[in-house]
C-alpha positions as CSV (number, residue, x, y, z in Angstrom):
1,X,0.0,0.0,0.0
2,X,1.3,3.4,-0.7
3,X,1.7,6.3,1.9
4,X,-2.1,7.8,2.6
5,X,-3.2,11.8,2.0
6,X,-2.9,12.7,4.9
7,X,-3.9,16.2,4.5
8,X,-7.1,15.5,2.5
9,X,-10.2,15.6,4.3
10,X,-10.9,12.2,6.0
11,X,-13.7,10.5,3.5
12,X,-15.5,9.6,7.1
13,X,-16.7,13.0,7.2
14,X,-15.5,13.4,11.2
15,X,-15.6,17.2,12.1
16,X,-13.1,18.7,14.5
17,X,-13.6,21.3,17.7
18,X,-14.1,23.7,14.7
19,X,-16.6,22.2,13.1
20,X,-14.4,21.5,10.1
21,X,-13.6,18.2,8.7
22,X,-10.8,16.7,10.0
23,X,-7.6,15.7,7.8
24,X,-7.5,11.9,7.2
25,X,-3.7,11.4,8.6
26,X,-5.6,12.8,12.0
27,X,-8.6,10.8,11.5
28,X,-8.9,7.6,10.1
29,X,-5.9,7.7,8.4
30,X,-3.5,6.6,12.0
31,X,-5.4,3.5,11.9
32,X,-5.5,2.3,8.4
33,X,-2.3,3.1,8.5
34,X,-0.9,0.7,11.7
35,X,-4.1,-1.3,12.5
36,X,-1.6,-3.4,15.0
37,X,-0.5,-0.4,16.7
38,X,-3.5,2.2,16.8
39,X,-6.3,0.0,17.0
40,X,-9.9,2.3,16.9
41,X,-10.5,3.4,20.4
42,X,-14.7,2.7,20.2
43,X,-17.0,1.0,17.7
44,X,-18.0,4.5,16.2
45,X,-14.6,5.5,15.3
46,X,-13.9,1.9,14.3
47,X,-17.0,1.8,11.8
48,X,-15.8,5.1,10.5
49,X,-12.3,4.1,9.1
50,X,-13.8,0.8,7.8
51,X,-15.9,3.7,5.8
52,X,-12.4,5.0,4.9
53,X,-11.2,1.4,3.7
54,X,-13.9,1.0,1.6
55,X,-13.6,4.5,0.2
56,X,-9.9,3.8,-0.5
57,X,-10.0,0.1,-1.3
58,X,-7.6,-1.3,1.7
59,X,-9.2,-5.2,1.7
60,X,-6.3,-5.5,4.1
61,X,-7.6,-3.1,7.1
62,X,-11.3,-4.2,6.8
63,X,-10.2,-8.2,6.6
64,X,-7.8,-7.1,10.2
65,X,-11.3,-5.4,11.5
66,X,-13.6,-8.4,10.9
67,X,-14.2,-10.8,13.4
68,X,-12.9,-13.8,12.9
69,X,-16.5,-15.5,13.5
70,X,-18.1,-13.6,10.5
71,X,-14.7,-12.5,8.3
72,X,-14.7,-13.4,4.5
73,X,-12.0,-15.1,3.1
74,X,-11.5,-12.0,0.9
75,X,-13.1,-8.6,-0.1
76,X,-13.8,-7.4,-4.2
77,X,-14.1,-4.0,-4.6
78,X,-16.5,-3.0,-7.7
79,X,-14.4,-1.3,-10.4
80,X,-15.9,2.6,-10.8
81,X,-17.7,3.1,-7.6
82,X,-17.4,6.5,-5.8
83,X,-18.2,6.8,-2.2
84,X,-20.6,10.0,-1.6
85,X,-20.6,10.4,1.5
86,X,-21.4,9.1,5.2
87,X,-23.6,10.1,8.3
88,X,-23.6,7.9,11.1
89,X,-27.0,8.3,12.8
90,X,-26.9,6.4,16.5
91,X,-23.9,5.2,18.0
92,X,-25.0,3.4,21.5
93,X,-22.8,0.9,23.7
94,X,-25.2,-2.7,24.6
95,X,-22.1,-3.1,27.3
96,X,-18.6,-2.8,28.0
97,X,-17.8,-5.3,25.2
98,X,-20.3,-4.8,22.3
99,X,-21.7,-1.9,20.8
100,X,-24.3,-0.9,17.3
101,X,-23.6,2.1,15.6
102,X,-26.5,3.1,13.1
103,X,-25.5,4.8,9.5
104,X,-26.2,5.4,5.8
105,X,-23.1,5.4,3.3
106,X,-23.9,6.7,-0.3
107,X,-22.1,5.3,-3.0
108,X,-22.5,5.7,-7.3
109,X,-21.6,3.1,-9.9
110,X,-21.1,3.7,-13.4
111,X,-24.5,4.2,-15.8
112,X,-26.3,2.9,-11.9
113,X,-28.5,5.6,-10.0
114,X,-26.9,6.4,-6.6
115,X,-27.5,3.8,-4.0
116,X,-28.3,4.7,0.2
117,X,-26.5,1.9,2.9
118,X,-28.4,2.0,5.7
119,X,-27.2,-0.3,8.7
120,X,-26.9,-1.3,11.8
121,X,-24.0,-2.6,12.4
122,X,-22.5,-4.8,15.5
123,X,-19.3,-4.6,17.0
124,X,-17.8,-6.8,19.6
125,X,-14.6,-5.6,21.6
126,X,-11.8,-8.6,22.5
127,X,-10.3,-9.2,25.9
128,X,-6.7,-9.4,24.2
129,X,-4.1,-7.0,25.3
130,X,-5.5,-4.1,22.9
131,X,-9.2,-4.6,23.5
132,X,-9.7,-4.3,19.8
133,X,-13.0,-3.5,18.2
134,X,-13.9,-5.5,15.3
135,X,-17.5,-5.5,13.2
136,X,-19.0,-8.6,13.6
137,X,-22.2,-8.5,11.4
138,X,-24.9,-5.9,10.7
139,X,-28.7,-5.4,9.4
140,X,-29.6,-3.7,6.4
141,X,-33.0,-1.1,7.6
């Protein structure tokens, strides 16, 4: 993988004390980046650079992010599409170990209307060293 923008805004759309959108080297960008190292700190940030993944096509970060219980054995990305945008909607902790954050991802493909992703997603966090947040499984609403 080649060295991320880190000055461009952060395609997770995460605003700063300012209200402005943060830079993706501050954002997402210092996990995708080191997954190992800088896991996400919560389920809402973690869903948020696995928006960013998608957006810039690093298979590699969302297979690390997966749980192992639900992971693929690999991840396509369609040739064309362009991410829009993302607003999460609810973010809300179940317990100390799993959490659902609620959101709607835009994306376009070529000749194809724009399509809305609108999900709840479920994330569980491990009792390893990190306590690392992966994505477990979600429902489309």
């Amino acid at each position: 993988m080649g060295a991320l923008p880190r000055l461009q805004p952060c395609p997770c759309g995460r605003l700063g004390p300012a209200r402005k959108p943060l830079a993706l080297g501050d954002c997402c960008g210092r996990f995708l980046a080191d997954a190992s190292a800088t896991p996400a700190p919560d389920a809402e940030s973690l869903m948020r650079s696995r928006y960013t993944a998608f957006v810039l096509q690093r298979a590699d970060y969302l297979l690390a992010t997966w749980h192992a219980t639900t992971r693929p054995s690999r991840i396509g990305f369609d040739a064309g599409v362009k991410w829009l945008g993302l607003e999460v909607r609810q973010h809300r902790a179940v317990d100390a170990d799993h959490a659902e954050v609620e959101f709607v991802a835009r994306q376009k493909s070529p000749g194809v209307p724009a399509v809305r992703l609108h999900e709840r997603s479920r994330f569980v966090r491990e009792a390893d060293a990190a306590g690392r947040w992966y994505y477990v499984d979600g429902d489309h609403l």
